[in-house]
N, C-alpha and C positions, 0 to 999 in steps of 0.2 A: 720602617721598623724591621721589616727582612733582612735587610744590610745589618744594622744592629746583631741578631741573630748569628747571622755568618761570621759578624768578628768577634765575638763572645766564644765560638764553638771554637773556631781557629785559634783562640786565644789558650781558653782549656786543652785544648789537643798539645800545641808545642810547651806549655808550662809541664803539662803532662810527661811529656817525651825525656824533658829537661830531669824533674825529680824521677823520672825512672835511669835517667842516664846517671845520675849522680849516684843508685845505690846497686850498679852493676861493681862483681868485685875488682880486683885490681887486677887478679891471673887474667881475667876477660880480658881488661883493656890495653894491657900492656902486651898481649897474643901481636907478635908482627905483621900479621892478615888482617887484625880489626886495627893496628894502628898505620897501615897503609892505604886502608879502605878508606879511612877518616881526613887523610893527607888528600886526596886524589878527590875525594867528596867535596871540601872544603873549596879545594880550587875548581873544581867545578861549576857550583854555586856561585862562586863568586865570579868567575866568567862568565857566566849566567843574566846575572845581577847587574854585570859593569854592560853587556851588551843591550839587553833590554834597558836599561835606562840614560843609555848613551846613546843608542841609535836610533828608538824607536818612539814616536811622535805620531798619538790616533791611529793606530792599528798598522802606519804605514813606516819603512825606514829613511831615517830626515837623517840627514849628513850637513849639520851646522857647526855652530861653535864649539861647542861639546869634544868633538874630531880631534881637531887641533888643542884643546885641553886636555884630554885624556893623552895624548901621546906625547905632549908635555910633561906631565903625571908619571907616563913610564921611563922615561928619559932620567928624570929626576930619580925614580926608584931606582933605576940601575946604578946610575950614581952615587946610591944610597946617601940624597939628601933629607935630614928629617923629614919626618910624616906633614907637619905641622906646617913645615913651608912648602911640601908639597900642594898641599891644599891650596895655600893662598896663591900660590904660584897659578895656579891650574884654573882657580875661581876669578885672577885677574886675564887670563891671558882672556877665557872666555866670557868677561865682562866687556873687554877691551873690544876684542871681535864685534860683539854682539852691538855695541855703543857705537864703531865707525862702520862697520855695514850693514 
């Protein structure tokens, strides 16, 4: 029931954060320091995000299939091939891996 708790509060905190972001005025957001901060924040996070969930397996770093998809994924983005085929592209290569080794 404690788990429960925990994503309930997490859950109110960023809906929270959300409707206070949404009724900041526009001179705020459109300041070049807070819309740089937000640029630099976003990628961030999302390096963040792509790391821990890419490399990291029980508290330890696993270098699996994943590896070889995700750098798939970037090859692709660079080439600015749709999103949507990146995915399947990315989700077969590391289905394939995963299936003959």
């Amino acid at each position: 029931m404690e788990i429960w708790i925990a994503v309930i509060a997490a859950s109110i905190a960023v809906y929270s954060w959300k409707i206070l972001g949404s009724m900041l005025p526009e001179r705020v957001l459109s300041h070049p320091k807070i819309n740089r901060l937000a640029t630099f924040l976003t990628v961030a996070l999302m390096a963040g995000l792509v790391g821990v969930q890419g490399f990291v397996n029980n508290r330890e770093i696993s270098l699996d299939a994943r590896l070889p998809a995700l750098l798939l994924a970037v090859l692709l983005a660079i080439l600015r091939v749709p999103f949507i085929l990146i995915v399947l592209a990315a989700a077969a290569t590391a289905a394939a891996l995963r299936f003959f080794f």
